[in-house]
C-alpha positions as CSV (number, residue, x, y, z in Angstrom):
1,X,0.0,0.0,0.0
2,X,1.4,3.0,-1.2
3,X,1.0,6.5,0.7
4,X,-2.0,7.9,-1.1
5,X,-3.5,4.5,-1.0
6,X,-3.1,5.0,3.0
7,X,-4.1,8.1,3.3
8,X,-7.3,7.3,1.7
9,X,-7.8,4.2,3.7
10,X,-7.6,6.5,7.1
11,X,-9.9,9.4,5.7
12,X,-12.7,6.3,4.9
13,X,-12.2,5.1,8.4
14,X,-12.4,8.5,9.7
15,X,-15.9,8.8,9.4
16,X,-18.8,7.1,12.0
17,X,-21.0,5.8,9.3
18,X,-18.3,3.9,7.4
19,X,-17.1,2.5,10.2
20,X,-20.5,1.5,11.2
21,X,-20.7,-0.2,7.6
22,X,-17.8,-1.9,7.6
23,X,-18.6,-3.3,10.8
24,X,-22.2,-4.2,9.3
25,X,-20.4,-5.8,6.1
26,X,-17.5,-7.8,8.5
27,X,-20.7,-9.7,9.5
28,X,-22.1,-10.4,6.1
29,X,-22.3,-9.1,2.6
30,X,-25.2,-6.6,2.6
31,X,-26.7,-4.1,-0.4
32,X,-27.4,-0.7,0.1
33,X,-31.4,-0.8,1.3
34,X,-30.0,-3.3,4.0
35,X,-27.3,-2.0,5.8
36,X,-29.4,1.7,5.6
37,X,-32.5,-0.1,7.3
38,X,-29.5,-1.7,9.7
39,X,-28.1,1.5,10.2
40,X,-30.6,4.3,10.7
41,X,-29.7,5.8,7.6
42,X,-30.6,7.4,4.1
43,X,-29.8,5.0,1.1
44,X,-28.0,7.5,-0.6
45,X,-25.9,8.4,2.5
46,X,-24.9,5.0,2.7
47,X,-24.7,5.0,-1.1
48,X,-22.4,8.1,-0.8
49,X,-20.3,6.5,1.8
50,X,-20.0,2.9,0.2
51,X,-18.6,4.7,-2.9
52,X,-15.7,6.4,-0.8
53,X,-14.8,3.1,0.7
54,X,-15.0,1.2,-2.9
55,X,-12.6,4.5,-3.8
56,X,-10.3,3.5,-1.4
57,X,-10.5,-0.2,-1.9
58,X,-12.0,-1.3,1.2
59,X,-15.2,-2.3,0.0
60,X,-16.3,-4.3,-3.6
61,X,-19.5,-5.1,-4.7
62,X,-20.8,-7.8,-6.8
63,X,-24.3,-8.6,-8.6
64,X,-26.8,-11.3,-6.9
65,X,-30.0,-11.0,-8.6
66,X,-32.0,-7.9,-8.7
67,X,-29.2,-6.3,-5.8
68,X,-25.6,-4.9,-5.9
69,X,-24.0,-6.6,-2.9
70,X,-21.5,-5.1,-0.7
71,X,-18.4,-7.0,0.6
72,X,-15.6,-6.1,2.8
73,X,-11.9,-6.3,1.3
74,X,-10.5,-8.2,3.7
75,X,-7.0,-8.3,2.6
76,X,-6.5,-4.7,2.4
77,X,-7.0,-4.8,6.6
78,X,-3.7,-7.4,6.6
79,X,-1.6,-4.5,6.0
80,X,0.1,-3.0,9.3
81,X,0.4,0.3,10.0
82,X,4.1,-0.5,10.6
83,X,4.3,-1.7,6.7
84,X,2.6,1.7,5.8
85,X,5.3,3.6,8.0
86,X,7.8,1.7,6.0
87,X,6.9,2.0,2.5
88,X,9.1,5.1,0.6
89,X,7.7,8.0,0.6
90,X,6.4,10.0,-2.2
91,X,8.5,12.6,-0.7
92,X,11.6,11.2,-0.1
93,X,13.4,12.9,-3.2
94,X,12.2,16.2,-1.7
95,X,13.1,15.6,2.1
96,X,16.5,14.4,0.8
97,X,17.2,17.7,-1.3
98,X,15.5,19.8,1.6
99,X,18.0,18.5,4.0
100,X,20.7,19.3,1.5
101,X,19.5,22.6,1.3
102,X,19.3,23.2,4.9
103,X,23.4,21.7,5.6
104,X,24.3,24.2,2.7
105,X,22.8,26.9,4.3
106,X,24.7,25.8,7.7
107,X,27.9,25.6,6.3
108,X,27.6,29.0,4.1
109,X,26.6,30.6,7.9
110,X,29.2,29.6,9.2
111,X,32.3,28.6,7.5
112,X,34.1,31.7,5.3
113,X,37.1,30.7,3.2
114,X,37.5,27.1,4.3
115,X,37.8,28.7,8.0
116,X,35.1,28.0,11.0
117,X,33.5,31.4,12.3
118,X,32.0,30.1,14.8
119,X,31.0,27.0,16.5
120,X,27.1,27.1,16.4
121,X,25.0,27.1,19.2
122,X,22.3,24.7,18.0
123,X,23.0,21.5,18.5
124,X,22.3,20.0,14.7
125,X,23.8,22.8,13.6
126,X,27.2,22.2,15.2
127,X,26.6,18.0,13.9
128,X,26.7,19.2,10.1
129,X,29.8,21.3,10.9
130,X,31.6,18.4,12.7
131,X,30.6,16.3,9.8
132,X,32.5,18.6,7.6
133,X,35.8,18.9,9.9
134,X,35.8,15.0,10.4
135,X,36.0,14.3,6.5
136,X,39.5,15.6,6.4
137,X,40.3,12.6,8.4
138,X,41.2,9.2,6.4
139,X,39.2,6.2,7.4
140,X,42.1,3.0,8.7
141,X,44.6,5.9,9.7
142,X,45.7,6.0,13.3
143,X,46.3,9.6,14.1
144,X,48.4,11.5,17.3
145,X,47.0,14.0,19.3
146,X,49.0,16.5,17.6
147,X,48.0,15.6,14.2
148,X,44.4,16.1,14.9
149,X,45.0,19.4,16.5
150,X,47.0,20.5,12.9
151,X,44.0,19.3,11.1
152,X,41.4,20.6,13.1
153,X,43.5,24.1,13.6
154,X,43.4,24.8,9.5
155,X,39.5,25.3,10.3
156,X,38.9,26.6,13.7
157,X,41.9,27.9,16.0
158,X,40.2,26.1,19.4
159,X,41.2,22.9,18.6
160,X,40.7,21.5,21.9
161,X,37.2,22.4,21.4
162,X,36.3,20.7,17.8
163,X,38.2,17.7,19.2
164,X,36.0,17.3,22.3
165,X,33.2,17.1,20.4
166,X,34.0,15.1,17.8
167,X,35.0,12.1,19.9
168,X,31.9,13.3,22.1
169,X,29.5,12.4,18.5
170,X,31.6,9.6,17.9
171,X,32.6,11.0,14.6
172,X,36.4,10.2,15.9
173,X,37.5,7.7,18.9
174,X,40.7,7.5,20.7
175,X,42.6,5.2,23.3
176,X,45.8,6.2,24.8
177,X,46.6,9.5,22.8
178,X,45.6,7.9,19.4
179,X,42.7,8.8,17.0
180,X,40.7,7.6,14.3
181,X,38.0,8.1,11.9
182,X,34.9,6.3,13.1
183,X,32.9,4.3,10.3
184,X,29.7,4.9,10.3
């Protein structure tokens, strides 16, 4: 079940009435003069709602005789809300180039020439610009505490700083005066 597909399946269940119908039609298939009488309703009410529940695939209807009979979709119920949750999102693509919007705007605030300005106060914020600092580091390279304070000066001069907090985000770990690049 796709997104749209979900979202129409929660605005069908939204409503009272269909709910009442489909509880109506989980007992047995009915036709539209049947499940009104059943219901307290119009027959075009429940004609109305039985066509925004066929919409969304919840209901189908077959022919018995002179009536058009009304039957829940049973399968369409099998899906979790969890496999709904999971599915890829219609706007994926446009979260994914909206977050690379926002960490361009980050790093043009706040780094000038290839130099830090100033370490930001909000915590995401500061996480992009760590991000950016710890790719000058090579993966499977052991580094001294003095290298990393060279590397980390060319961008910001408090080194001690930076270096803090990138082993505090595990973006690099150390044991005994050595460093290294975390994999993510």
């Amino acid at each position: 079940m796709n997104e749209t597909q979900a979202i129409r399946l929660f605005k069908c269940l939204a409503d009272k009435s269909r709910l009442q119908i489909l509880k109506s039609l989980m007992i047995e298939d009915m036709y539209v003069e049947r499940l009104a009488e059943r219901l307290g309703l119009t027959p075009p009410t429940v004609s109305f709602h039985l066509k925004k529940l066929s919409e969304a695939g919840v209901v189908t209807s077959y022919k018995s005789q002179y009536y058009t009979m009304y039957t829940l979709n049973r399968s369409i119920f099998e899906t979790t809300i969890l496999q709904i949750l999971e599915e890829k999102s219609d706007e994926a693509d446009l979260q994914t180039q909206r977050e690379a919007e926002y960490r361009q705007k980050v790093m043009d605030a706040f780094f000038e020439y290839g130099k830090l300005k100033s370490i930001p106060a909000q915590h995401k914020k500061e996480y992009i610009i760590l991000e950016v600092i710890v790719q000058a580091f090579e993966f499977d390279r052991v580094y001294t505490e003095r290298e990393v304070n060279l590397i980390i000066a060319d961008f910001y001069d408090d080194f001690c700083t930076i270096r803090r907090d990138l082993v505090a985000e595990k973006l690099l770990d150390r044991d005994a005066g050595q460093y290294w690049r975390v994999k993510a």
